[in-house]
PDB file of N, CA, C, O and CB in Angstrom:
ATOM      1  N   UNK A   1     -38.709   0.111  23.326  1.00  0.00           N
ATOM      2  CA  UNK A   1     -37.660   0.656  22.485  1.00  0.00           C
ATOM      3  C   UNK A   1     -37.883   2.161  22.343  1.00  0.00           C
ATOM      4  O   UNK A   1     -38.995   2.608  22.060  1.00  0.00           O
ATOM      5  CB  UNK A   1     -37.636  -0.043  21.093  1.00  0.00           C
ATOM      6  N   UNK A   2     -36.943   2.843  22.518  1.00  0.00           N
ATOM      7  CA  UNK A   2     -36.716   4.318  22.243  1.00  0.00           C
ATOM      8  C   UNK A   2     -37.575   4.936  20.886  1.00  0.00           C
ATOM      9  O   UNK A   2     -37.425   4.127  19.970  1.00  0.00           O
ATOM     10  CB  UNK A   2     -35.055   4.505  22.000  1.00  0.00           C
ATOM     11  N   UNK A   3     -38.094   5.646  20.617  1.00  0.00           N
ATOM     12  CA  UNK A   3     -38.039   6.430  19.048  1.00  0.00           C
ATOM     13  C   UNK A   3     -36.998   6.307  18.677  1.00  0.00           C
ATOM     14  O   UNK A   3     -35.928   6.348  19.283  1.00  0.00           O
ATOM     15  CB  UNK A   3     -38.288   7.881  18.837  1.00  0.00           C
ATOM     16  N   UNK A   4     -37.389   6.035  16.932  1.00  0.00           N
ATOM     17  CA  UNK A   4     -36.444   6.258  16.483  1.00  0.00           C
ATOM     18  C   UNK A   4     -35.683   5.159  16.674  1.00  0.00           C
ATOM     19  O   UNK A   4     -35.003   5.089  15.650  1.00  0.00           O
ATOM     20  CB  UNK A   4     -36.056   7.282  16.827  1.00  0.00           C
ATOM     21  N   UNK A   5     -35.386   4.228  17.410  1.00  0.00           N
ATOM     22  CA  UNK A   5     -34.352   2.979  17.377  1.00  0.00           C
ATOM     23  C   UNK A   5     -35.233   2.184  16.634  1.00  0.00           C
ATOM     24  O   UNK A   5     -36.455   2.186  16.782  1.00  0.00           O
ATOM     25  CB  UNK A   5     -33.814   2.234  18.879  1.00  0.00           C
ATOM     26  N   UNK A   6     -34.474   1.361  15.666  1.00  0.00           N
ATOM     27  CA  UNK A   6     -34.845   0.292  15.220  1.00  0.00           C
ATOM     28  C   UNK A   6     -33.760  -1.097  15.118  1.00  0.00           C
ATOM     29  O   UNK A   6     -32.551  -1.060  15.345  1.00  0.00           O
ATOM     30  CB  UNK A   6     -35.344   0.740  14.047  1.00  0.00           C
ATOM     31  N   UNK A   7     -34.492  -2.197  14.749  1.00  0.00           N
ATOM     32  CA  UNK A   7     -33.673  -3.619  14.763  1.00  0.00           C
ATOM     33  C   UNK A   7     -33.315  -4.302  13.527  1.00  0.00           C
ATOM     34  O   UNK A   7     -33.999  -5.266  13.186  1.00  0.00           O
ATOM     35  CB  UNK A   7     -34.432  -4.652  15.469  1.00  0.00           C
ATOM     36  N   UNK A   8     -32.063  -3.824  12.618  1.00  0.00           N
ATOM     37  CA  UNK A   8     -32.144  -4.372  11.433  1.00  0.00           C
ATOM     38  C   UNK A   8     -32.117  -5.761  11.168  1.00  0.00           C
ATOM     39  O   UNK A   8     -31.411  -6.518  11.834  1.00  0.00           O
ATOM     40  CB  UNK A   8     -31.331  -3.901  10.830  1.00  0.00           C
ATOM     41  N   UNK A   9     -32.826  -6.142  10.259  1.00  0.00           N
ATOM     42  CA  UNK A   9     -33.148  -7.415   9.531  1.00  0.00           C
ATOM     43  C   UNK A   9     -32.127  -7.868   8.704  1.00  0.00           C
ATOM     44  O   UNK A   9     -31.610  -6.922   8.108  1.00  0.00           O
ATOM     45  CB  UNK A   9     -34.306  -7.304   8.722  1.00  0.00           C
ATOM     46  N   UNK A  10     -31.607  -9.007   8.419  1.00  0.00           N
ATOM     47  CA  UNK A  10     -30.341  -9.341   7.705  1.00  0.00           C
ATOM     48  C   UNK A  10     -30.990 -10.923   7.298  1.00  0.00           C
ATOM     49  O   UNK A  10     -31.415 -11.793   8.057  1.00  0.00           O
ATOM     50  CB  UNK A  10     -28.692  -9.246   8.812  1.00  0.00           C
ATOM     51  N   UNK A  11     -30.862 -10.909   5.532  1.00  0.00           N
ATOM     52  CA  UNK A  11     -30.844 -12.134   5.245  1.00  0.00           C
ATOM     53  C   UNK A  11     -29.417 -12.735   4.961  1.00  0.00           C
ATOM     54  O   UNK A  11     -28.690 -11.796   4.633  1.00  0.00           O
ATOM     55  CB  UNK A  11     -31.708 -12.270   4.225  1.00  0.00           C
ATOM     56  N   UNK A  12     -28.883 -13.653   4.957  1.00  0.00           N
ATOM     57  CA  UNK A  12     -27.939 -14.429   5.107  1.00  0.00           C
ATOM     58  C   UNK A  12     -27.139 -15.854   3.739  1.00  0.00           C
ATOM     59  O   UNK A  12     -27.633 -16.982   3.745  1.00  0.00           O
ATOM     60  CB  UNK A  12     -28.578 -14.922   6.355  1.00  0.00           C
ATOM     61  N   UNK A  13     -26.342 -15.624   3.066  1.00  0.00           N
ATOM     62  CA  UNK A  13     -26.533 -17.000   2.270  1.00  0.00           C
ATOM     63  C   UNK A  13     -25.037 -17.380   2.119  1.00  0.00           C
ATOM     64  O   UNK A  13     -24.149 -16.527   2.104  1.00  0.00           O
ATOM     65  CB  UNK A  13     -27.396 -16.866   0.658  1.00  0.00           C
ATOM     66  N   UNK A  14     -24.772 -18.945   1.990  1.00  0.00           N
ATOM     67  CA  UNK A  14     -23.356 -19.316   1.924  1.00  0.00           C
ATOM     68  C   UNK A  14     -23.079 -19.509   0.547  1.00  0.00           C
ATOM     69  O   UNK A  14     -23.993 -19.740  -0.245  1.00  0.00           O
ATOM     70  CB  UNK A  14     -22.991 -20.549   2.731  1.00  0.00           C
ATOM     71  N   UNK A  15     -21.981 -19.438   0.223  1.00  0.00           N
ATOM     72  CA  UNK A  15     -21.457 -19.983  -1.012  1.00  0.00           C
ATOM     73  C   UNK A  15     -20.199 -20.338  -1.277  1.00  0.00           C
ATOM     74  O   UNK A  15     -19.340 -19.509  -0.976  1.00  0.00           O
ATOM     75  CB  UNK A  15     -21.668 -19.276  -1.860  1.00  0.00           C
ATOM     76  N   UNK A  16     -19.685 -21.832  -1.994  1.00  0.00           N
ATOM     77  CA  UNK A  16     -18.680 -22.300  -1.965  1.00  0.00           C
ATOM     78  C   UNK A  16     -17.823 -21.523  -2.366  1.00  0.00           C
ATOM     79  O   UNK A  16     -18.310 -20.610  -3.033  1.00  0.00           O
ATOM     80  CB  UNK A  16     -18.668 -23.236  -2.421  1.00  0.00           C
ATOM     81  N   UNK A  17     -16.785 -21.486  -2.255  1.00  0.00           N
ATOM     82  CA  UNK A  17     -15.503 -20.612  -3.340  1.00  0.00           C
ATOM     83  C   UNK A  17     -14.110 -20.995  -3.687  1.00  0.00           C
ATOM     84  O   UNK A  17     -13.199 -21.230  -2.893  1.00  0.00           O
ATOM     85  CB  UNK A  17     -15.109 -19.287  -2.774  1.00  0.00           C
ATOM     86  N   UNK A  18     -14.063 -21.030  -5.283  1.00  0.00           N
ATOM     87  CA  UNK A  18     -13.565 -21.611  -6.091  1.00  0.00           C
ATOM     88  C   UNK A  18     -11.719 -20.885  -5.620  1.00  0.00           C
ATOM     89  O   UNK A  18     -11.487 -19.676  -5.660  1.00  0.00           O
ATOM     90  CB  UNK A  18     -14.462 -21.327  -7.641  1.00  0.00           C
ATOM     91  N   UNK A  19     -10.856 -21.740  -5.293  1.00  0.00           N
ATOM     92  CA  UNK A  19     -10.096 -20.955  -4.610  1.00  0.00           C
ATOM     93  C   UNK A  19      -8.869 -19.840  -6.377  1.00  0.00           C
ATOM     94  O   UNK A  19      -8.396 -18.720  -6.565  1.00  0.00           O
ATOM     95  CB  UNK A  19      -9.076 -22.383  -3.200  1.00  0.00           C
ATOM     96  N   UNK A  20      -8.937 -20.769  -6.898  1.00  0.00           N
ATOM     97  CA  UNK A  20      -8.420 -19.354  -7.845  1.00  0.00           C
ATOM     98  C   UNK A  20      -9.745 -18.772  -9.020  1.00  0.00           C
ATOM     99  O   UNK A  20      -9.781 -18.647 -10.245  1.00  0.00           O
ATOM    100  CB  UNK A  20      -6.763 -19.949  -9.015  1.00  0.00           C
ATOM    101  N   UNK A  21     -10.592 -18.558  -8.065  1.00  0.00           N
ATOM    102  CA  UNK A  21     -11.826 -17.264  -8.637  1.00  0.00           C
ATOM    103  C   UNK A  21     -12.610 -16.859  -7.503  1.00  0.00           C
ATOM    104  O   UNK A  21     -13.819 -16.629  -7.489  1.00  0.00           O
ATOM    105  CB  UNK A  21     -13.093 -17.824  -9.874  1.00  0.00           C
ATOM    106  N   UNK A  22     -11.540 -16.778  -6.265  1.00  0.00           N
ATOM    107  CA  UNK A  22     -12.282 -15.882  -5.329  1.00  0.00           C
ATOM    108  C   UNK A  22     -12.670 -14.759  -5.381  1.00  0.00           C
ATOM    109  O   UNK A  22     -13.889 -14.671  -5.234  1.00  0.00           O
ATOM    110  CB  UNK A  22     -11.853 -15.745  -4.487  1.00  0.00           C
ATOM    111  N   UNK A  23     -11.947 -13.475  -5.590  1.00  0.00           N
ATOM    112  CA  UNK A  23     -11.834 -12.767  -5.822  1.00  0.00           C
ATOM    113  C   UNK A  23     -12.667 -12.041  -7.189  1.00  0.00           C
ATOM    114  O   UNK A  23     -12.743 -10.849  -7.486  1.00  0.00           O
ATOM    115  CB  UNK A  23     -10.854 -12.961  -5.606  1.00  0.00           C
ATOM    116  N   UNK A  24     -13.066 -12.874  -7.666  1.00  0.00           N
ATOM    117  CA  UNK A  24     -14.316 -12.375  -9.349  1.00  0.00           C
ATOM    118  C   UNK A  24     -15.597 -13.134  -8.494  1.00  0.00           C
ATOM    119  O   UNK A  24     -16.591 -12.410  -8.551  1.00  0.00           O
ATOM    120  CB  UNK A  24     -13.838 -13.560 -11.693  1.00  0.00           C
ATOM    121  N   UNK A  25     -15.892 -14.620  -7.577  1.00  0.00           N
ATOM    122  CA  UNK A  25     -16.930 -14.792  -6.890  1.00  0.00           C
ATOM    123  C   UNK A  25     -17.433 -13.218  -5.754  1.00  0.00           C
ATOM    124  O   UNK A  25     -18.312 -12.387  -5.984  1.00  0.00           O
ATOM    125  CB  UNK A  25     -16.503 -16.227  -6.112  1.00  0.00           C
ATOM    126  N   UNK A  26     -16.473 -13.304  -4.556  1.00  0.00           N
ATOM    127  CA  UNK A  26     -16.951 -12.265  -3.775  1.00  0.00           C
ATOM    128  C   UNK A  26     -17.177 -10.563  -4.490  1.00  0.00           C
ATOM    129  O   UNK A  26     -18.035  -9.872  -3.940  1.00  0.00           O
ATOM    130  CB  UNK A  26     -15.893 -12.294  -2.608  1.00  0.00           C
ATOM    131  N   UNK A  27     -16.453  -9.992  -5.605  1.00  0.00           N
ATOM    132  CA  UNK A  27     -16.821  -9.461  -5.955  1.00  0.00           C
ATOM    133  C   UNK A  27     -18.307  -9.218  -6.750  1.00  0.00           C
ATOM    134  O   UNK A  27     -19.127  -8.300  -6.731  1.00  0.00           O
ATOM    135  CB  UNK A  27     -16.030  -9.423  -6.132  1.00  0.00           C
ATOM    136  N   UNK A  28     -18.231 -10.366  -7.372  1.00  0.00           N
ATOM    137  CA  UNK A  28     -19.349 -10.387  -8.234  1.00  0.00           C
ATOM    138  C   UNK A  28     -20.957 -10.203  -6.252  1.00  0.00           C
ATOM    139  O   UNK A  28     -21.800  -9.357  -5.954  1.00  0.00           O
ATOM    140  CB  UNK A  28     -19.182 -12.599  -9.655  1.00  0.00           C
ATOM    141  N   UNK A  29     -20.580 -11.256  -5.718  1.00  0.00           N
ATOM    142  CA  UNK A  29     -21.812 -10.979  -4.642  1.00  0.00           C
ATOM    143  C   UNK A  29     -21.697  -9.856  -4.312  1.00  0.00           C
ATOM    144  O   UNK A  29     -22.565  -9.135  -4.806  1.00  0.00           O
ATOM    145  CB  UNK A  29     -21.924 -11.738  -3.385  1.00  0.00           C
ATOM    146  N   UNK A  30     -20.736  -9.176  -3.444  1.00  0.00           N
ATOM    147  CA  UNK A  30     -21.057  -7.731  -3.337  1.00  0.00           C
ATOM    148  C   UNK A  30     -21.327  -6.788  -4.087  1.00  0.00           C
ATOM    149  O   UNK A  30     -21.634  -5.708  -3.581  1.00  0.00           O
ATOM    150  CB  UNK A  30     -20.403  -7.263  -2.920  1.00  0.00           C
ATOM    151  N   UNK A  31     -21.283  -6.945  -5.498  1.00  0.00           N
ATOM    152  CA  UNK A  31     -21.984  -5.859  -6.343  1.00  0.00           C
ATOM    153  C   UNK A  31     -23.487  -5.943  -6.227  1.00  0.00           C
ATOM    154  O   UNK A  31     -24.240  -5.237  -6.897  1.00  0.00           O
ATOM    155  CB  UNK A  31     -21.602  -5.985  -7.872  1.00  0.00           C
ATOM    156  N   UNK A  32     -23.849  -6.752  -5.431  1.00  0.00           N
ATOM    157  CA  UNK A  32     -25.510  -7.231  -5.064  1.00  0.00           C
ATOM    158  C   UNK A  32     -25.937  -6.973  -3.509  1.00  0.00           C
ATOM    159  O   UNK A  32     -26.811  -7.383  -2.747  1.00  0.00           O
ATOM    160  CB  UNK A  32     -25.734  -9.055  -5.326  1.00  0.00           C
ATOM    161  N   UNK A  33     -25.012  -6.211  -3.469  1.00  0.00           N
ATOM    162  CA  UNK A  33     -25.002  -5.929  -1.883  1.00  0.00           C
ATOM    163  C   UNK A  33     -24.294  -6.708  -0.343  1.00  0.00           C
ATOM    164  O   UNK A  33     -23.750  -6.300   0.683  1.00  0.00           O
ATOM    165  CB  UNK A  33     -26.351  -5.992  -1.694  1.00  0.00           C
ATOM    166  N   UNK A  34     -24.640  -7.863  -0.854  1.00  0.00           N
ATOM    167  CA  UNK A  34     -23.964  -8.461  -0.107  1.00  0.00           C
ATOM    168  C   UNK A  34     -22.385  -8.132   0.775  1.00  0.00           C
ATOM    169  O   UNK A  34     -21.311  -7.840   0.249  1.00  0.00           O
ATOM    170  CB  UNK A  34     -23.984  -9.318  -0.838  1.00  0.00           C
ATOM    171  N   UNK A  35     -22.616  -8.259   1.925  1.00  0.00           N
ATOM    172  CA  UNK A  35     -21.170  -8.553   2.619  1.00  0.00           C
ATOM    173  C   UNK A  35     -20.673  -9.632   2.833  1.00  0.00           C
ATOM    174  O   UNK A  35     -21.506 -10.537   2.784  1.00  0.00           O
ATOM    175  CB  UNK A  35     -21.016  -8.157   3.721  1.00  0.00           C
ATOM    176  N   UNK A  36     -19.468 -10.009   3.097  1.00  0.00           N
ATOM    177  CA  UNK A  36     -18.557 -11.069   3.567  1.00  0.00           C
ATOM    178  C   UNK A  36     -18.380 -10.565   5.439  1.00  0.00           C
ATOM    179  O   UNK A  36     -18.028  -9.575   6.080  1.00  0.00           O
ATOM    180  CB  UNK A  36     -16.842 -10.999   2.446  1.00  0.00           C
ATOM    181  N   UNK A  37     -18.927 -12.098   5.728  1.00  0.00           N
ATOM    182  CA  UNK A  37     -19.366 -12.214   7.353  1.00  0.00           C
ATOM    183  C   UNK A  37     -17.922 -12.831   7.232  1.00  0.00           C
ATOM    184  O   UNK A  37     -17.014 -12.036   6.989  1.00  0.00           O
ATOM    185  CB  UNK A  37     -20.988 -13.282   8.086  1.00  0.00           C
ATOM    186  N   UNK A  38     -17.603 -14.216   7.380  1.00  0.00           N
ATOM    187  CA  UNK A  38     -16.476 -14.920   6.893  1.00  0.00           C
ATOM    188  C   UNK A  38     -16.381 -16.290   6.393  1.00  0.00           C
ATOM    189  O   UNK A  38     -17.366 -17.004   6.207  1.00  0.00           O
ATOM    190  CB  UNK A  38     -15.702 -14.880   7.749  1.00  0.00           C
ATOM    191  N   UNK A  39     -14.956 -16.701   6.142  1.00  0.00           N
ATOM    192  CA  UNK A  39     -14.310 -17.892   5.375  1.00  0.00           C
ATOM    193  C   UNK A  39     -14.595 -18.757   6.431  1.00  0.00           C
ATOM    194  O   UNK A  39     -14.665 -18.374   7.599  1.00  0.00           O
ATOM    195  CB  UNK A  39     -12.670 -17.831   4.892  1.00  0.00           C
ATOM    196  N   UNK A  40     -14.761 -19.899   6.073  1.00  0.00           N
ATOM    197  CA  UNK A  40     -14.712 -21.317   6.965  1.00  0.00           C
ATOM    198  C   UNK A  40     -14.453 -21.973   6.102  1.00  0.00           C
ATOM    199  O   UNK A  40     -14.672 -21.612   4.945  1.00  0.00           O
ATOM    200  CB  UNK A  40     -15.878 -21.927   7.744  1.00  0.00           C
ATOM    201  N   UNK A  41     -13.756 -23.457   6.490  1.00  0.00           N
ATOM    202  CA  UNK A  41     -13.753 -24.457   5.434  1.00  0.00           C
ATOM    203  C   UNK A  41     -14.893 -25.226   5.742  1.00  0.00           C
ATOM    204  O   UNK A  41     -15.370 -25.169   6.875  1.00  0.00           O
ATOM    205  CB  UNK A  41     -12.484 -25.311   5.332  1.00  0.00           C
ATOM    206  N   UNK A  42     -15.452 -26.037   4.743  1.00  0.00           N
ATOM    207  CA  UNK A  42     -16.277 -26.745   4.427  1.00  0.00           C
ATOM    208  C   UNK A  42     -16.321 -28.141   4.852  1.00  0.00           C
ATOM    209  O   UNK A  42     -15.218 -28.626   5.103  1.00  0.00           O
ATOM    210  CB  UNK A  42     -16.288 -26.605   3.365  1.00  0.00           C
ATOM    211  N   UNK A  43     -17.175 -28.780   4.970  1.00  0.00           N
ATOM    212  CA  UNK A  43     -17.101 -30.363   5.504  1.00  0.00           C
ATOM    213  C   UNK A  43     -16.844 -30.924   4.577  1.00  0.00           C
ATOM    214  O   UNK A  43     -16.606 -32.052   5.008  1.00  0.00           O
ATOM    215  CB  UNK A  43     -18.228 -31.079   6.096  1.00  0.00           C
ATOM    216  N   UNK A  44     -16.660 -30.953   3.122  1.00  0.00           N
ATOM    217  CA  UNK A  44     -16.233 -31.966   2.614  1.00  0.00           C
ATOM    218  C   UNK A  44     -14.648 -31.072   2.045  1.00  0.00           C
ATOM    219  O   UNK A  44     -14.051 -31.644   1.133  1.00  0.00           O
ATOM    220  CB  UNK A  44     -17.448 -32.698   1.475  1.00  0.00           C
ATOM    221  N   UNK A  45     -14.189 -30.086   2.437  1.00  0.00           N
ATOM    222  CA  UNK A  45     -12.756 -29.466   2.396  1.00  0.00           C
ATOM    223  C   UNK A  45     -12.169 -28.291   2.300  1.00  0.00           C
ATOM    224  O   UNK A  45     -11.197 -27.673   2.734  1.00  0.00           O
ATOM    225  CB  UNK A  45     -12.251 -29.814   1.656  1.00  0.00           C
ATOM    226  N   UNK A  46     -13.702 -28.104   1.100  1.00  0.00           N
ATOM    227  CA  UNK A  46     -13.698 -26.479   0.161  1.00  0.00           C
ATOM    228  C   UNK A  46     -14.056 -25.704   1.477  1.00  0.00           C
ATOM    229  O   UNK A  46     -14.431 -25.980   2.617  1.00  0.00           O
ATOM    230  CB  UNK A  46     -15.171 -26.168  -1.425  1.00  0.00           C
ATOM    231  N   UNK A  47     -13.607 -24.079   0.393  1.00  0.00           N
ATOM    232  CA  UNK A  47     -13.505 -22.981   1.415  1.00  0.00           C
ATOM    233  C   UNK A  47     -15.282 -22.759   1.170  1.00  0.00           C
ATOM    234  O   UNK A  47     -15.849 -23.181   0.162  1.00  0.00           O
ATOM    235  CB  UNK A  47     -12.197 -21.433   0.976  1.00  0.00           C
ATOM    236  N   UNK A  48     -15.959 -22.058   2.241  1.00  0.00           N
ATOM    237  CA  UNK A  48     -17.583 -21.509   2.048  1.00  0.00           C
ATOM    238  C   UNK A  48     -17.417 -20.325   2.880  1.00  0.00           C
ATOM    239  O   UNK A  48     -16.881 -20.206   3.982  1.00  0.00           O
ATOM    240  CB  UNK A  48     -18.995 -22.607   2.662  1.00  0.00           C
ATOM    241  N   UNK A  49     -18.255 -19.077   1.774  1.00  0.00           N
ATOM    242  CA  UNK A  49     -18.274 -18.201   2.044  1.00  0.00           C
ATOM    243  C   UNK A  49     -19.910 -17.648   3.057  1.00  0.00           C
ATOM    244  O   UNK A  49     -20.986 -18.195   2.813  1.00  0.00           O
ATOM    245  CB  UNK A  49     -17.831 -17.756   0.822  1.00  0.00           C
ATOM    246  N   UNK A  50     -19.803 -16.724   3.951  1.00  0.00           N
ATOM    247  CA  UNK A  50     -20.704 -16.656   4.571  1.00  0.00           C
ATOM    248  C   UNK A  50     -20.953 -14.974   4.515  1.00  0.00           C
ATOM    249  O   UNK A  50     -20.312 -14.209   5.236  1.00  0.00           O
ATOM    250  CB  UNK A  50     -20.471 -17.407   5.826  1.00  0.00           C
ATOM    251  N   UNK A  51     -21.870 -14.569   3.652  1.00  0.00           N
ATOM    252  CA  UNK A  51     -22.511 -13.437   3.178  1.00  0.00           C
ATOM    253  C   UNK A  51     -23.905 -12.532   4.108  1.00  0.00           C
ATOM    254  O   UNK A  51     -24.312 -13.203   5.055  1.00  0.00           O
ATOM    255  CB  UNK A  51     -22.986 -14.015   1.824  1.00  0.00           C
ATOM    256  N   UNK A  52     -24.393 -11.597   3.988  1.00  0.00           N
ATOM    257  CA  UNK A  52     -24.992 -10.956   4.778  1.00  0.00           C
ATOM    258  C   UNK A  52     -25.605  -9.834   4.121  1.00  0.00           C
ATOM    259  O   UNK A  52     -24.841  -9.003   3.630  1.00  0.00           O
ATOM    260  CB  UNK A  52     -24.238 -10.687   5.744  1.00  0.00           C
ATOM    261  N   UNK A  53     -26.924  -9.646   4.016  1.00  0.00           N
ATOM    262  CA  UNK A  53     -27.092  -8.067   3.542  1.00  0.00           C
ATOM    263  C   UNK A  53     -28.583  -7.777   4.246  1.00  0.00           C
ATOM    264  O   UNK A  53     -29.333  -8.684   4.606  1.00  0.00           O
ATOM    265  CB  UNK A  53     -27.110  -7.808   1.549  1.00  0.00           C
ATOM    266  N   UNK A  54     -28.808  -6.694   4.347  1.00  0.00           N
ATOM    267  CA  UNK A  54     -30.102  -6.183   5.111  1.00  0.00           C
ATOM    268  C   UNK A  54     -31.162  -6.854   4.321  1.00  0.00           C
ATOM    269  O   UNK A  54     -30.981  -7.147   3.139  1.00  0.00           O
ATOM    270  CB  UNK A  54     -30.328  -4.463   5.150  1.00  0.00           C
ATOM    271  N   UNK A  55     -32.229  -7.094   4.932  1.00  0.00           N
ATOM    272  CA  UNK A  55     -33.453  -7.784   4.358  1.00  0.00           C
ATOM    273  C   UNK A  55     -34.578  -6.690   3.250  1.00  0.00           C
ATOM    274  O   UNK A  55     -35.067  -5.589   3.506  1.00  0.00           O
ATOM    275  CB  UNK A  55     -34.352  -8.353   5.865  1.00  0.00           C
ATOM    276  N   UNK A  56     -34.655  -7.280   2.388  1.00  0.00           N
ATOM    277  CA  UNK A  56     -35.013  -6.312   1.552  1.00  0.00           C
ATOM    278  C   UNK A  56     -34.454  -5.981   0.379  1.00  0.00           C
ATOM    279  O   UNK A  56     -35.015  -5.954  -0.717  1.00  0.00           O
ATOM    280  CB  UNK A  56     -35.018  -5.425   2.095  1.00  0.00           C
ATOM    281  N   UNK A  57     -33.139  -5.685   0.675  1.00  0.00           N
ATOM    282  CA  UNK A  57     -32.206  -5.437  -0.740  1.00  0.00           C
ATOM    283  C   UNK A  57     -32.196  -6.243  -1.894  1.00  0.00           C
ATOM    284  O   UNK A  57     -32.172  -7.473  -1.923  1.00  0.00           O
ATOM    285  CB  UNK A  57     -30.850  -5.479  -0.481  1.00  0.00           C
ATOM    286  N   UNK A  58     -32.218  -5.409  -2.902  1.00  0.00           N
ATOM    287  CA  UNK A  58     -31.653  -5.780  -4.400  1.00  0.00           C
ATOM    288  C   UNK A  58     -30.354  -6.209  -5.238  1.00  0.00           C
ATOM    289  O   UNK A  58     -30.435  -6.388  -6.453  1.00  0.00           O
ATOM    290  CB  UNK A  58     -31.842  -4.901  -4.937  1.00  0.00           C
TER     291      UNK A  58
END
């Protein structure tokens, strides 16, 4: 690897979402850093959210 390049680390977590309190759920995670990777539905119907933030963060 070059100087100077590095390989960021990303921890990962799902969470169900309540479909009229989406919008106060994903907010509330990204005030924690978190991103929204994406929506899928769920095996038993519900929507699950799939989140992302560098390893390390607060």
């Amino acid at each position: 690897m070059a100087e100077g390049n590095f390989v960021a680390v990303w921890e990962y977590m799902t969470t169900p979402l309540i479909v009229h309190n989406t919008t106060a759920i994903l907010n509330n995670w990204g005030s924690q850093g978190w991103e929204l990777v994406q929506i899928v539905q769920g095996p038993e119907g519900g929507l699950v959210a799939y989140l992302k933030r560098p390893a390390g963060d607060a």
